[in-house]
C-alpha positions in Angstrom: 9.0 -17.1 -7.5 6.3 -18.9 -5.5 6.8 -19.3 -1.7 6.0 -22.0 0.6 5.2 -18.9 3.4 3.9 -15.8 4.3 7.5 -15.4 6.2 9.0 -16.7 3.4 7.9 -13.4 0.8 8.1 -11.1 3.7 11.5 -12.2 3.9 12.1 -11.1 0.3 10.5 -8.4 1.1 13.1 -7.5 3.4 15.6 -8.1 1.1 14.7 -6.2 -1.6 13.7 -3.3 1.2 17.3 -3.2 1.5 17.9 -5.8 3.8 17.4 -6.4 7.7 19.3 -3.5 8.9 17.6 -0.6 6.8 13.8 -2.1 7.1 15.0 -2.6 11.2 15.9 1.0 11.4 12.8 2.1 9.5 10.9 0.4 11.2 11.9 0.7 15.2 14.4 3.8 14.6 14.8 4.6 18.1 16.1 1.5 18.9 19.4 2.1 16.7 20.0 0.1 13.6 21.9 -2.6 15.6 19.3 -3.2 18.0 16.5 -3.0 15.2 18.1 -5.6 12.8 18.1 -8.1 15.5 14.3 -7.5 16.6 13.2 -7.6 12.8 15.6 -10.7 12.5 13.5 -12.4 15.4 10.7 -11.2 14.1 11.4 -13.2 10.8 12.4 -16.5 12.6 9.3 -18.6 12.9 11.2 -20.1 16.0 10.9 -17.0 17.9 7.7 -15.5 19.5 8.3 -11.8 18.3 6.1 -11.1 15.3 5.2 -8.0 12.9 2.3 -6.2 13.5 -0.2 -5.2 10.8 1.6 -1.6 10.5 5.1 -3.1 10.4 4.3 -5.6 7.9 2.9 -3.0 5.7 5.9 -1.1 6.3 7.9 -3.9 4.7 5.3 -4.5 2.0 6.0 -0.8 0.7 9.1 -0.4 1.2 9.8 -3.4 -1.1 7.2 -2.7 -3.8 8.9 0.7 -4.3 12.4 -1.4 -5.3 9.9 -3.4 -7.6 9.0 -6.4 -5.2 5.4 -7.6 -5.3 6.5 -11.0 -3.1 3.8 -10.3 0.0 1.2 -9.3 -2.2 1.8 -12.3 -4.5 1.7 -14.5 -1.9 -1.1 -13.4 -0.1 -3.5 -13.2 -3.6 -2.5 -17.0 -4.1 -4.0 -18.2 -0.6 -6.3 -16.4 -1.1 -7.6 -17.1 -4.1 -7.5 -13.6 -5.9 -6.2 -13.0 -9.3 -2.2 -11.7 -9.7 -1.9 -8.3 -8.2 -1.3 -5.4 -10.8 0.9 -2.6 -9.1 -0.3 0.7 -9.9 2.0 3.2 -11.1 1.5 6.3 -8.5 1.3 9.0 -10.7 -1.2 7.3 -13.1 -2.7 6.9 -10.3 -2.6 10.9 -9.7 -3.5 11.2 -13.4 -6.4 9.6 -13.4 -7.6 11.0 -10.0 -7.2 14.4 -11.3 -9.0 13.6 -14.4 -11.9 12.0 -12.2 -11.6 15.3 -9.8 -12.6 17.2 -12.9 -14.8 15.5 -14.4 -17.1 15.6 -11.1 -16.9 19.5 -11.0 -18.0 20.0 -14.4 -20.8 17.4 -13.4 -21.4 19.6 -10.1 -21.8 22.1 -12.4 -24.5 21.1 -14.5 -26.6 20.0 -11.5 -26.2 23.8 -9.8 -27.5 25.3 -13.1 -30.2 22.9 -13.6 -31.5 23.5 -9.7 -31.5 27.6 -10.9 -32.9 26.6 -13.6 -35.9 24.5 -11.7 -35.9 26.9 -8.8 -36.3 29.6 -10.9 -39.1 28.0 -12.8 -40.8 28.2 -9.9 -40.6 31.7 -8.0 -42.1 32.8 -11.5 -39.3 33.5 -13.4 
């Protein structure tokens, strides 16, 4: 689904965060999820001066790509002019990391023998 807005996906976002009142609370929990769903509702109402900050509009951007909504990123690579976002799946993500982790201490490795083997090249051994 293409949107006509950057509200517009964060919107869905919302949505598929579990709606106005969970995000709300998520976001501003101290203001009780009454209270919270009516600031996040104004904040979504391009009539309305409140906005999301950077850090609350991430927020929302996870919280609905772990429920399997891409809608901000989407939106934001076609105005952009990137290609389609590809979620990563987290623990491939872990995999891979761990996999790179070792790979640059068996490389670490090498280099420490090599420098014994140099260094001790020259003190005469």
């Amino acid at each position: 689904m293409r949107h006509e807005s950057l509200n517009e996906a964060i919107v869905e976002c919302v949505r598929a965060g579990g709606g106005s009142k969970v995000v709300g609370a998520a976001l501003w929990p101290a203001k009780g999820p009454d209270a919270a769903q009516r600031h996040l509702l104004n904040c979504l109402n391009p009539d309305r001066p409140e906005k999301l900050h950077l850090d609350e509009l991430e927020l929302v951007m996870r919280m609905a790509r772990e429920r399997g909504c891409h809608a901000g990123m989407q939106y934001l690579s076609a105005i952009l002019g990137y290609a389609e976002p590809i979620p990563v799946n987290q623990e491939d993500e872990a995999a891979q990391l761990q996999r790179q982790f070792i790979e640059s201490t068996r490389n670490l490795s090498k280099l420490a023998e090599r420098i014994e083997q140099l260094q001790g090249g020259r003190n005469g051994g």
